[in-house]
VOVEX-70155 format. One record per residue (C-alpha): z, y, x negated. Coordinates in steps of 0.05 Angstrom, whole numbers, plus 5000, padded with zeros to 4 digits. Layout:
{node {Z; Y; X}},
...
REM end
This chain:
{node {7610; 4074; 5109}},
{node {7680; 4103; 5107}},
{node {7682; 4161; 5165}},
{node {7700; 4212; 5099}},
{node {7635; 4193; 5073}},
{node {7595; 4200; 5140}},
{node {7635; 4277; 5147}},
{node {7604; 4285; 5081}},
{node {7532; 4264; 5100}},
{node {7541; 4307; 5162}},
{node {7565; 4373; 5124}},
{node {7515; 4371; 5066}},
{node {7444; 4344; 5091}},
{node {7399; 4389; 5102}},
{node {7383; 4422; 5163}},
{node {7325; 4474; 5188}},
{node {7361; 4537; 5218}},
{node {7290; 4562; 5244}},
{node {7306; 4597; 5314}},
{node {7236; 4571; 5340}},
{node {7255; 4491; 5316}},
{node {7290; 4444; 5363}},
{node {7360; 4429; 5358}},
{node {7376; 4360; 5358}},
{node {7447; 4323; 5382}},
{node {7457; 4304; 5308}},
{node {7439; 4377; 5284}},
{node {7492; 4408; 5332}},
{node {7546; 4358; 5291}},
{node {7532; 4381; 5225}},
{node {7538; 4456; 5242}},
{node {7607; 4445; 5287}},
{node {7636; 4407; 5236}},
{node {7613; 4460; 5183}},
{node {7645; 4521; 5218}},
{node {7699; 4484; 5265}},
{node {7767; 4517; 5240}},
{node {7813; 4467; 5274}},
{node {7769; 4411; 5231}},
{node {7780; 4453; 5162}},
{node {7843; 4463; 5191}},
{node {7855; 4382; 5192}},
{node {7828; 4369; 5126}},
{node {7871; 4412; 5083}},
{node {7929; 4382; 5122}},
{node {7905; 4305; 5105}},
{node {7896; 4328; 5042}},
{node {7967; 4356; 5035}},
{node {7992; 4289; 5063}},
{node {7948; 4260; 5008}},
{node {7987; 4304; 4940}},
{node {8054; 4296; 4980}},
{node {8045; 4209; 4948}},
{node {8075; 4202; 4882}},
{node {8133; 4170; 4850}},
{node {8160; 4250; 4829}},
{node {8159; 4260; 4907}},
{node {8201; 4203; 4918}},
{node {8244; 4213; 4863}},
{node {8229; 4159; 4819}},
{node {8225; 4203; 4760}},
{node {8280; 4253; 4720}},
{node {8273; 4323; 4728}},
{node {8277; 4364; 4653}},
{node {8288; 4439; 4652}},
{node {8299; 4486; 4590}},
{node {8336; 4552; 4583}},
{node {8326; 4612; 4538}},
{node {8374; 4669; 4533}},
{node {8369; 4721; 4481}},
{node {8427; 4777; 4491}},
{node {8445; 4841; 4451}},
{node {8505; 4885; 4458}},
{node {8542; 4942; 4429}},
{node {8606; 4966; 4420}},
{node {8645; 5018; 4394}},
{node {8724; 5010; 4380}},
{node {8778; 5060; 4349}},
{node {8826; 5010; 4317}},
{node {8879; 5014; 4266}},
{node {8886; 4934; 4268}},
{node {8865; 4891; 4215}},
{node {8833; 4843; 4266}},
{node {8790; 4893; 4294}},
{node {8722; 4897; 4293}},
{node {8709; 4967; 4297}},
{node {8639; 4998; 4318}},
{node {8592; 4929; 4324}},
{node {8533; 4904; 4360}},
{node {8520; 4836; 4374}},
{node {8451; 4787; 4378}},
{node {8458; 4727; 4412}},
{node {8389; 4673; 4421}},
{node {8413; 4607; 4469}},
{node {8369; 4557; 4482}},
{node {8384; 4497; 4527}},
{node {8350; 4437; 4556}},
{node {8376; 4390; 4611}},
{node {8360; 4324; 4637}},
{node {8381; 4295; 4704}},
{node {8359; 4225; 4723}},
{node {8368; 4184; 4791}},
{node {8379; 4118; 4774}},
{node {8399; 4083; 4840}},
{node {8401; 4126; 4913}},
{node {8408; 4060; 4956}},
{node {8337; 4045; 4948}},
{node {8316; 4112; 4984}},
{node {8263; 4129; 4923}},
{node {8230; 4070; 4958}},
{node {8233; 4093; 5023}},
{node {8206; 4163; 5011}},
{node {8151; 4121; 4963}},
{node {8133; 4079; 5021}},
{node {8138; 4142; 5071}},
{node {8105; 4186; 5038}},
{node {8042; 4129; 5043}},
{node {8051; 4129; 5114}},
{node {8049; 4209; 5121}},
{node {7983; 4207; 5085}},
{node {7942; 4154; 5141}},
{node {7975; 4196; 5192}},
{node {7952; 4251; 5166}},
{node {7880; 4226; 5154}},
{node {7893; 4195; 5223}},
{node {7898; 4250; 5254}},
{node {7847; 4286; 5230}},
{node {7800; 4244; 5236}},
{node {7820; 4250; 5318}},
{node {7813; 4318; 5310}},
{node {7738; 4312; 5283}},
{node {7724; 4264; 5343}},
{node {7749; 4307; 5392}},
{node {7702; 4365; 5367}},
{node {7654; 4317; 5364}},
{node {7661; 4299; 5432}},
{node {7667; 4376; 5451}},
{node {7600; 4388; 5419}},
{node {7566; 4336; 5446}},
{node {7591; 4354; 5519}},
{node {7564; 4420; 5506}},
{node {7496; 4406; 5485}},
{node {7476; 4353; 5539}},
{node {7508; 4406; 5587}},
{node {7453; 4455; 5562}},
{node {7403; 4398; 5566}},
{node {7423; 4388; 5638}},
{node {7420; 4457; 5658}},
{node {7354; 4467; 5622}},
{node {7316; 4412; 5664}},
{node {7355; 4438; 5727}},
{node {7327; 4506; 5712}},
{node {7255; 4476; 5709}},
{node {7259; 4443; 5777}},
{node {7285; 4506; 5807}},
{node {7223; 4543; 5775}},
{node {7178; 4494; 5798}},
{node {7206; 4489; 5866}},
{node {7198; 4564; 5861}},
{node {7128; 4560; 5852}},
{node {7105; 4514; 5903}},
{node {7142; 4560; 5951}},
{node {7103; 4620; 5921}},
{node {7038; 4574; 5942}},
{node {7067; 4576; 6005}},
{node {7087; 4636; 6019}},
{node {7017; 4659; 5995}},
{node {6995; 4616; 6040}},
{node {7029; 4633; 6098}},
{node {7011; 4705; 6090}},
{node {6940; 4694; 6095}},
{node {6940; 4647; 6145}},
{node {6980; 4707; 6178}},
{node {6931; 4766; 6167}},
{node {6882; 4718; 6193}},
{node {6918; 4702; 6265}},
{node {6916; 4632; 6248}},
{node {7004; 4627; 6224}},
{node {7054; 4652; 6271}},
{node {7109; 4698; 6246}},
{node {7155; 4641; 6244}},
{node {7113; 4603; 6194}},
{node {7112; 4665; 6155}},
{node {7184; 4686; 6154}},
{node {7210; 4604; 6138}},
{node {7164; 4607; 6078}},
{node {7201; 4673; 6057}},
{node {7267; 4646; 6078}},
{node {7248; 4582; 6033}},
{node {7220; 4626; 5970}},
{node {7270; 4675; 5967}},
{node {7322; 4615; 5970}},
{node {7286; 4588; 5912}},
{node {7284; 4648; 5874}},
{node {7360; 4662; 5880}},
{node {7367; 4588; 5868}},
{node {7328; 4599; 5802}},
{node {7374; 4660; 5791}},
{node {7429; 4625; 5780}},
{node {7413; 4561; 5747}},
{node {7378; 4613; 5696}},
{node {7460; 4643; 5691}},
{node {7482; 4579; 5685}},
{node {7439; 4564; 5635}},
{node {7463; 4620; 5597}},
{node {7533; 4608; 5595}},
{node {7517; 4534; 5581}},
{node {7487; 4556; 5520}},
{node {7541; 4606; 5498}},
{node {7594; 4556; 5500}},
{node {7551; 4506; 5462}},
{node {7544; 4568; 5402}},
{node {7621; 4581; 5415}},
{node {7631; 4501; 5399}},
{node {7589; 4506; 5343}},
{node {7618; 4566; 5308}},
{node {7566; 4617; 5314}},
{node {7552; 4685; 5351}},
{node {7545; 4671; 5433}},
{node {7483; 4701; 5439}},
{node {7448; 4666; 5381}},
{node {7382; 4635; 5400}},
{node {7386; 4565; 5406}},
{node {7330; 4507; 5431}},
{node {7355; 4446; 5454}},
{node {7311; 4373; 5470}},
{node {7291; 4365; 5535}},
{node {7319; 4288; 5556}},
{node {7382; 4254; 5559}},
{node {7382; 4202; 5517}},
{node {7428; 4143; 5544}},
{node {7448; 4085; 5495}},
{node {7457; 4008; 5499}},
{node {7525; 3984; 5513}},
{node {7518; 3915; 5480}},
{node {7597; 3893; 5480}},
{node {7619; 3873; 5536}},
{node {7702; 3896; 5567}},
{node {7745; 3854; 5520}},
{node {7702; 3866; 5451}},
{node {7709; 3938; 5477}},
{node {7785; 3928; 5478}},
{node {7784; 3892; 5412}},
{node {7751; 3944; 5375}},
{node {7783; 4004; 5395}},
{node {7854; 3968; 5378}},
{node {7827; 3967; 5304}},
{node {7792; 4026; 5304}},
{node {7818; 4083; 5357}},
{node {7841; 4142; 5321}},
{node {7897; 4154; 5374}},
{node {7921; 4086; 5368}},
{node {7922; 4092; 5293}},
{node {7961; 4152; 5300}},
{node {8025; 4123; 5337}},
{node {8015; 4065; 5292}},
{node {8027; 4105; 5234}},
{node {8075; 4140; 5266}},
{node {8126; 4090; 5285}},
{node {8117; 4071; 5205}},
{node {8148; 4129; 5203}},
{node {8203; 4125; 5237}},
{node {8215; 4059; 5210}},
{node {8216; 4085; 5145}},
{node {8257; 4144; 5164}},
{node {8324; 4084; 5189}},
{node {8311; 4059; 5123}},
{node {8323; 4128; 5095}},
{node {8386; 4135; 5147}},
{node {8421; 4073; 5117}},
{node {8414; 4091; 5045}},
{node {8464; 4139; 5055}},
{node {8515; 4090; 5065}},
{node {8510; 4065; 4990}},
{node {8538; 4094; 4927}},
{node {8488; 4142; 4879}},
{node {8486; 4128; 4800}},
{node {8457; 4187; 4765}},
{node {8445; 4199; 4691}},
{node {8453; 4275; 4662}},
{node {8441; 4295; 4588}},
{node {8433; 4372; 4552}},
{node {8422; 4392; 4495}},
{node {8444; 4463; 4468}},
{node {8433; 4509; 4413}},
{node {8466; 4578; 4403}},
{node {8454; 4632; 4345}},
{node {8497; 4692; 4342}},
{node {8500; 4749; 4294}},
{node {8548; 4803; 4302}},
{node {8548; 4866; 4248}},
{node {8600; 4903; 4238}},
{node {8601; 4978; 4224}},
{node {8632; 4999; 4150}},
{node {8704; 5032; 4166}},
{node {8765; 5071; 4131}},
{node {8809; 5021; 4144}},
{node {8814; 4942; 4120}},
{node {8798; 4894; 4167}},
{node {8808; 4812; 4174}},
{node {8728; 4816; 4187}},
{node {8671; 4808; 4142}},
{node {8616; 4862; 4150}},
{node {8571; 4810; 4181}},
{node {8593; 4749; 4219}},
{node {8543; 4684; 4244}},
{node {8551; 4624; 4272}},
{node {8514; 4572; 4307}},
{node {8525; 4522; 4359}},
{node {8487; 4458; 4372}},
{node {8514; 4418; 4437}},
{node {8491; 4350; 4462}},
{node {8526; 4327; 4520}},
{node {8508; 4261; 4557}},
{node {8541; 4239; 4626}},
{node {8539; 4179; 4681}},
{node {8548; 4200; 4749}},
{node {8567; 4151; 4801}},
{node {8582; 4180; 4874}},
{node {8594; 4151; 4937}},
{node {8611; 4183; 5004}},
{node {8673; 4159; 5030}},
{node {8687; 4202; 5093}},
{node {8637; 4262; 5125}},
{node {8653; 4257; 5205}},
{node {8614; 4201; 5211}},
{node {8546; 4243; 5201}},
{node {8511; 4183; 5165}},
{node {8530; 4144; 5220}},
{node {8500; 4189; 5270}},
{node {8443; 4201; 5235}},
{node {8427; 4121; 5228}},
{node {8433; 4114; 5301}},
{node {8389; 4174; 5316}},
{node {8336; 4143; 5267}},
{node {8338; 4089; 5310}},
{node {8333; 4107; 5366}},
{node {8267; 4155; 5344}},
{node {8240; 4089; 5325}},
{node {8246; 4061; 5383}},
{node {8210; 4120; 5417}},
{node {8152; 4108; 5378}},
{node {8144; 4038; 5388}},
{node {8153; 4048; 5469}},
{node {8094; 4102; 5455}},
{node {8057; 4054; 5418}},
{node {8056; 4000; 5464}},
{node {8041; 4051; 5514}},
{node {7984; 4070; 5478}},
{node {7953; 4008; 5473}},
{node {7957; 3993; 5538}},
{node {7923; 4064; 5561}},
{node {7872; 4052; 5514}},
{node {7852; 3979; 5547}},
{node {7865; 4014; 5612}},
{node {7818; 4067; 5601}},
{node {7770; 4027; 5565}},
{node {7772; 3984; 5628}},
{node {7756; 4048; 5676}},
{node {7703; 4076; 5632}},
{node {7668; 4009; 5629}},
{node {7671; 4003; 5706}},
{node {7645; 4081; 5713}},
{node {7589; 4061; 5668}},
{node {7568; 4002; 5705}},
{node {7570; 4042; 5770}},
{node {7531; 4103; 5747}},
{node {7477; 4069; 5709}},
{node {7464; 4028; 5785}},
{node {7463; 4098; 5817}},
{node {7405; 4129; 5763}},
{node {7367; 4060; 5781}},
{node {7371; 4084; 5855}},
{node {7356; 4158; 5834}},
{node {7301; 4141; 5798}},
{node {7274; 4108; 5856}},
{node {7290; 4161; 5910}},
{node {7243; 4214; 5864}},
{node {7195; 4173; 5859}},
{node {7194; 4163; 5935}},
{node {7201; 4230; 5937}},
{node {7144; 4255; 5899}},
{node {7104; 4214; 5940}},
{node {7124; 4243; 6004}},
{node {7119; 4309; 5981}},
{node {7045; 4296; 5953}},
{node {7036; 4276; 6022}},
{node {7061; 4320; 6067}},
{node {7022; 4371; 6013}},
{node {6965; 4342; 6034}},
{node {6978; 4338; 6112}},
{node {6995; 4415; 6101}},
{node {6929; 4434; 6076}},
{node {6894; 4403; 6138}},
{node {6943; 4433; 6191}},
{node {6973; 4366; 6197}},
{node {7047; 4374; 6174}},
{node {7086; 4429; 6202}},
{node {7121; 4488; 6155}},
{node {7184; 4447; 6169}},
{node {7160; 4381; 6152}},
{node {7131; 4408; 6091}},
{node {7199; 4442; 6071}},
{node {7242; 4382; 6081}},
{node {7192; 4345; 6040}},
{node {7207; 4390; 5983}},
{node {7288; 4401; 5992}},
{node {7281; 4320; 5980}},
{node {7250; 4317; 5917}},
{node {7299; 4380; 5895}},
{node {7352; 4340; 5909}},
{node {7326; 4276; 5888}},
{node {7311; 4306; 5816}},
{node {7376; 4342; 5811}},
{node {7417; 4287; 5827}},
{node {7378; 4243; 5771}},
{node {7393; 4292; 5726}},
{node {7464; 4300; 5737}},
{node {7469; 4223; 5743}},
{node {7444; 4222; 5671}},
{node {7486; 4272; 5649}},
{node {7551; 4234; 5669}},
{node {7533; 4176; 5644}},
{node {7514; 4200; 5580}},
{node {7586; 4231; 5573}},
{node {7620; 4164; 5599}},
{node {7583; 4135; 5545}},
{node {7610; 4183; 5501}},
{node {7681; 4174; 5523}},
{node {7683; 4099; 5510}},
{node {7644; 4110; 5433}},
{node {7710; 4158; 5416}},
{node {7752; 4101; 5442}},
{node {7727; 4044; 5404}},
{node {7721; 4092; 5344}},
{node {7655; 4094; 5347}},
{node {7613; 4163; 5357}},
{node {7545; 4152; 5353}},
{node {7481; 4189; 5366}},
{node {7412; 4164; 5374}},
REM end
């Protein structure tokens, strides 16, 4: 499936707009790439690109233009001469149409043919790097939400186990049997939770106004994201990586594309230096009428003179610069030397790409050990919390003990979260490099 085609799929199948349903990763796409401007933007440009192809662009083919003139005129003249024409008016009806042809341009109708091909993959290039880039954008966006949204539920439940607490403490209090100490650390530890839930609840709400923003719609639109991070299977290993994003990154395509360009562009330069055979042809017709008025005095002139005129003129031009302060010279070696910028950014391109592709890869490998060892501290976590829950109820564990207990599994959680959350978007970062944006 061409990546037009898979646009396509995205744009036009259907989707539920329901505040109250879930939002999926793939349903964020479609509506981005539905409203994204710099995407529409992108496509009318490809397209342009696309029209510009042709052999009348390159100048493979005559241009023919026509000409109508229709003209009327009087006059009035006091003459005693016999060639006079007294008071007249004239009508005059021209019609003309002209032919000019290109027959040889030192072969630079080939080189705008062959440009011209290479402006159009740029373009679609390009925009097709745009699309991934708002894909990308999106997809930051949404699993920033998703991250925020389960960060938002720890703090709440954090916040409620201190409320149990608290509650806790302040009957234990009335009753003689807490000290003031016990009672004021559980306040210190709920009210810290509250203003903890505070502000993930703010950043939860900017997280989901830029996601709206990304997606074209009001910032204060309801929107319902999944709950989980979703990581996928990196089955290639480093060097099929490599392999595929040198076929398939849009970037790389770009420059590629681009020093075509500029290839074709020295070809251009050096047609100059070759002589120009053109082939012109008109043909003309002309129908005048001039009436004279009757006078008192004999004139050379009939009362009513015509004529017409039909023209057909047909010409070879051949041309050829001999001297122009050596402009075409200049501009040859200024060609070259613009293609020799693009192939230094080419090469430079391909080897970022392998260079990042060799980072990511290593990142990936790194943070998928550290959610292994997350995954492990919360569940170690949970446990000790369960215990020291326990120990509380029987006067076992002190307030303290029992707080620490709890800032561990906070911690523990968060960090799992966030250590999904970057790897997910690592993951994502090496799919736009190889080309290949996915979402499962």
């Amino acid at each position: 499936m061409s990546w037009k085609q898979f646009i396509f799929i995205l744009l036009f199948f259907p989707i539920s707009t329901s505040v109250a349903d879930e939002m999926s990763a793939e349903d964020a796409i479609r509506i981005g790439l539905k409203n994204n401007y710099d995407i529409l933007i992108a496509k009318n440009s490809a397209e342009i690109a696309e029209k510009n192809m042709g052999l009348g662009t390159a100048e493979f083919l005559p241009t023919l233009d026509a000409l109508g003139i229709y003209q009327y005129s009087e006059s009035e003249q006091e003459t005693n001469s016999a060639i006079g024409l007294g008071d007249s008016d004239s009508r005059t009806l021209n019609g003309q149409i002209s032919m000019n042809w290109t027959l040889f341009d030192g072969f630079n109708m080939f080189v705008n043919n062959a440009r011209y091909k290479e402006l159009a993959k740029l373009g679609s290039a390009q925009s097709r790097n745009i699309i991934e880039n708002s894909v990308v954008g999106i997809l930051r966006a949404y699993f920033n939400l998703v991250q925020q949204e389960q960060l938002l539920s720890i703090a709440k439940n954090s916040e409620s186990i201190s409320e149990v607490r608290l509650n806790k403490e302040q009957v234990r209090h009335d009753l003689g049997g807490a000290s003031s100490t016990d009672l004021l650390n559980a306040q210190v530890s709920y009210n810290n939770d509250r203003a903890t839930v505070l502000n993930q609840e703010l950043q939860l709400l900017i997280a989901r106004k830029e996601l709206n923003i990304q997606l074209g719609r009001d910032a204060d639109a309801p929107l319902s994201v999944a709950n989980e991070i979703k990581l996928n299977v990196l089955d290639q290993d480093k060097d099929e990586l490599i392999r595929l994003a040198e076929e398939r990154n849009s970037y790389l395509k770009f420059a590629y594309y681009d020093r075509n360009v500029a290839a074709q562009n020295v070809k251009s330069s050096r047609s100059l230096f070759y002589p120009r055979l053109s082939l012109s042809a008109s043909y003309g017709y002309t129908d005048s009428e001039t009436n004279r008025a009757e006078t008192s005095g004999e004139s050379f002139f009939p009362p009513k003179i015509e004529s017409q005129n039909k023209d057909l003129t047909v010409g070879l031009t051949a041309s050829f610069n001999l001297f122009n302060g050596f402009r075409n010279k200049i501009n040859l070696q200024t060609a070259r030397l613009e293609l020799e910028n693009k192939e230094l950014a080419l090469e430079y391109a391909r080897k970022e790409l392998a260079g990042f592709i060799e980072e990511k890869v290593g990142t990936l490998g790194k943070q998928l050990k550290l959610i292994d060892l997350e995954q492990q501290n919360v569940i170690a976590a949970k446990q000790n919390l369960e215990l020291q829950q326990d120990r509380y109820r029987i006067g076992a564990s002190s307030s303290l003990e029992f707080r620490d207990a709890q800032v561990n599994l906070i911690l523990a959680q968060t960090s799992l979260i966030v250590s999904r959350y970057l790897a997910r978007i690592t993951q994502l970062e090496i799919e736009q490099l190889v080309g290949n944006i996915t979402i499962n």
